[in-house]
VEXMI-649914 format. One record per residue (C-alpha): x negated, y negated, z negated. Coordinates in steps of 0.2 Angstrom, whole numbers, plus 5000, padded with zeros to 4 digits. Example, Ala and Ser with C-alpha at 12.3 -4.5 7.8 and 13.67 -1.06 7.14 Angstrom:
REM residues 2
493850224961 493250054964 
This chain:
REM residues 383
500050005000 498549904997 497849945014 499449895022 499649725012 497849665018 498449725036 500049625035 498849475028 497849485045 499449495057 500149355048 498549235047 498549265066 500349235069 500049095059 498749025073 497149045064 495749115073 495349305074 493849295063 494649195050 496149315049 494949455048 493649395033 495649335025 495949515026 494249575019 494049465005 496049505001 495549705001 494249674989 494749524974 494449604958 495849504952 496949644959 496249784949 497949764935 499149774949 498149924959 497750024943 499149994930 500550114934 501949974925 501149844937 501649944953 503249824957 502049664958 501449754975 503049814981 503549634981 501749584990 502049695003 504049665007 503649475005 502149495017 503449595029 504549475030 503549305033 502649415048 504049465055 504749285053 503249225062 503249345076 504849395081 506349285085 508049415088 509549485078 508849645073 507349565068 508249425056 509149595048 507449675045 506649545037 508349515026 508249695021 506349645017 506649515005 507849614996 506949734991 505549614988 506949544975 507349734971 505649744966 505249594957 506349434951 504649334954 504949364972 506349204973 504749124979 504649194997 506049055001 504848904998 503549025007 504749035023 505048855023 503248795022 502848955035 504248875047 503748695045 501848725047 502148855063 503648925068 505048785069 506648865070 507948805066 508448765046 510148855049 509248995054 508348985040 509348975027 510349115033 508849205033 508649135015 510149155007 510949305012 509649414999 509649294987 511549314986 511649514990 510349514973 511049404964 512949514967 511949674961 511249594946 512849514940 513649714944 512249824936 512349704920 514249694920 514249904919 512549924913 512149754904 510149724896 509949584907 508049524905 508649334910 508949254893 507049374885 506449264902 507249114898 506749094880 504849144885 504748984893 503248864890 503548694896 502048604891 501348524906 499448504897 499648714896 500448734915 498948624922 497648744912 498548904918 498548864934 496448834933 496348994923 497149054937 496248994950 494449034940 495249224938 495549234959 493749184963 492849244949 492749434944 493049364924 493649534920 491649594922 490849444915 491949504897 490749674900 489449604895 490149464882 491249614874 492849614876 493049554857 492649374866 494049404877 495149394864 494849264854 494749164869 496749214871 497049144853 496249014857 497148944872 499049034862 498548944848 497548784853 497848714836 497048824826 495648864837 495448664845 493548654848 493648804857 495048774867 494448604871 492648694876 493548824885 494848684895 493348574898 492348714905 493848794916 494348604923 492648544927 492248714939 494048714946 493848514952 492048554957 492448694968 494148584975 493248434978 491848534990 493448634997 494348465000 492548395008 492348535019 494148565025 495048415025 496948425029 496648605033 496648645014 498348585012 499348755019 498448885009 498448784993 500448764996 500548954996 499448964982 500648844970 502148914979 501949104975 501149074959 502348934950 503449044945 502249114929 501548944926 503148924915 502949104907 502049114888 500849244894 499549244907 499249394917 498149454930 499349534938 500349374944 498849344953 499049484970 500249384982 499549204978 497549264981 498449284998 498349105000 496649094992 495949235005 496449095018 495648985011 494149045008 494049125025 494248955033 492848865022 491848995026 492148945044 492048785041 490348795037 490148905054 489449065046 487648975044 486449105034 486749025018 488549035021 488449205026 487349305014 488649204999 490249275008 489249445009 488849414990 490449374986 491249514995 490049644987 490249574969 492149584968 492049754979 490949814963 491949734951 493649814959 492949994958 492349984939 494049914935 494650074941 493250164932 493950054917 495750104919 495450274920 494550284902 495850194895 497150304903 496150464895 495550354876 497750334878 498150514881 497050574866 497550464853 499350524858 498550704856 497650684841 499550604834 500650724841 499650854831 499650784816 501450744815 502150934817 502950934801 503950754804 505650774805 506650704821 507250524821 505650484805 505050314806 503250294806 502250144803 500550114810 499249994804 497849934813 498050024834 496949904844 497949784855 496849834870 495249944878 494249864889 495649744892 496949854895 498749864888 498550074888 498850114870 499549954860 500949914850 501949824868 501850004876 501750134863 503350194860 503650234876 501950304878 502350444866 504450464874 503650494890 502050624885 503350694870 505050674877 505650834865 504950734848 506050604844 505150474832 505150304832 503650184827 503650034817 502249884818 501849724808 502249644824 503849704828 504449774811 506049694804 506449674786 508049804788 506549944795 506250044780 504550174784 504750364780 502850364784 501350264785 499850294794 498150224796 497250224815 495550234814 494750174830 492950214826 493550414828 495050374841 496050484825 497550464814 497550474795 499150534784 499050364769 500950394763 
């Protein structure tokens, strides 16, 4: 699916009338970001590139073919972009700056084009929570963070996460760093010459790199950036960051670095840093995976290790846990967001349920307590 996005990010770079060689290099250098490792290697992250790829669909269709059949696929396409992901809501800015900059039709046309998912989603959510309910829009809703000094800074942590492989920097500053960090920018008033540090750091290498962009390219910047913002505005508002937001708008950056890299005509010091550049976050992608896959197995032996010494609990106990790690390497595998259903899915026949200082209410009431030692990856009976 990876393969095919990176494909459908070459057609439409060329449909979009940028030269062969800069819709190639895009493609490459979107094969490759490390920043996609969370969407490629995290099974829970698999509908951020469903969406990618219906979106990507859609918006090269769009560009290339103009009939009744066509219009119909490319509906299809953004519903189940939509299907896949709410996010997705952003592909109709996307059509409209995609129209404007190339294709001009007409804005009935495009509405129609528009609308008619938005409204076929919005009809099946408003039934599936009518008969179902659990709707995840007022969680969403609530989640919010409106403060525009924290927007501004997410969208350069965001920008430093695309072109920098941060993920493998954290290898060898320990990932204990990483964290901190976090709290840091969460809580900025309990942590405020860090965060300061850390925003004056971020902001001065996000203006650097876009005032030699903005040199080199001039109004060419302007398209690629749009998609950037576009695609990625709808999780400037969200409390958390997440690499994941990241796989549809490093579409726009692809661009964008593909035609700076033009720009400066492939001279040999542009050349061996786009090789450089393409060979650091190639190696950082593949030890992501290598990364992903020992927090998968560190995940399935803790849940051994439990399952084994909670033989005698009775069905429907409640156990709480103190001190599980909120991440390996990184990585939400075994922490208290995904636990539970850790252990429903490995154990389905042993029905417990797990309490955690962070989620416990006052009304929980513990049949069991027990202690996680991380040094041994075992857990410990304390009552």
């Amino acid at each position: 699916m990876h393969v095919l996005c990176a494909i459908l990010l070459f057609k439409l770079s060329s449909a979009l009338k940028y030269s062969k060689e800069t819709a190639f290099i895009a493609a490459i250098i979107f094969s490759v970001l490390s920043c996609h490792s969370e969407t490629l290697f995290f099974i829970n992250c698999i509908n951020e590139l469903f969406s990618a790829f219906f979106i990507l669909t859609g918006l090269y269709l769009f560009c290339e073919f103009r009939s009744v059949k066509i219009d119909v696929v490319i509906i299809v396409s953004f519903l189940l972009a939509l299907m896949s992901r709410e996010s997705a809501v952003c592909f109709f800015p996307m059509l409209l700056l995609i129209n404007y900059k190339s294709v001009k039709r007409s804005l009935k046309e495009v509405l129609v084009i528009s609308f008619v998912p938005l409204m076929l989603y919005l009809s099946f959510r408003i039934f599936s929570e009518t008969y179902f309910g659990e709707s995840n829009i007022i969680p969403i809703m609530e989640s919010l963070d409106l403060n525009p000094a924290k927007v501004v800074y997410k969208l350069l942590h965001y920008f430093i996460s695309m072109i920098f492989p941060v993920k493998m920097l954290f290898e060898f500053a320990g990932y204990g760093t990483l964290e901190f960090l976090i709290k840091a920018f969460r809580n900025p008033t309990e942590n405020l010459p860090v965060f300061l540090t850390l925003a004056f750091t971020v902001s001065l290498i996000c203006f650097s790199l876009f005032y030699f962009f903005i040199r080199t390219l001039k109004k060419e910047i302007v398209f690629p950036v749009m998609l950037i913002l576009i695609s990625l505005a709808v999780y400037l508002f969200s409390f958390n960051t997440a690499e994941r937001f990241l796989y549809l708008p490093s579409a726009g950056l692809s661009i964008l670095l593909a035609l700076f890299f033009q720009k400066l005509n492939f001279k040999r010091t542009a050349l061996v840093i786009l090789l450089l550049f393409i060979f650091i976050h190639s190696a950082s992608l593949i030890f992501r995976a290598y990364r992903h896959r020992q927090a998968a197995e560190y995940s399935e032996r803790v849940m051994r290790d439990l399952y084994n010494k909670t033989g005698d609990v009775k069905s429907g106990s409640k156990i709480f846990f103190e001190n599980i790690p909120p991440k390996q390497f990184g990585i939400f595998f075994l922490s208290v967001f995904n636990f539970q259903s850790n252990w429903d899915y490995n154990y389905p026949d042993r029905k417990i349920d797990f309490l955690f200082k962070e989620t416990i209410n006052q009304s929980d009431k513990p049949d069991l307590i027990y202690d996680f030692n991380a040094g041994n990856s075992e857990f410990k009976k304390i009552r």
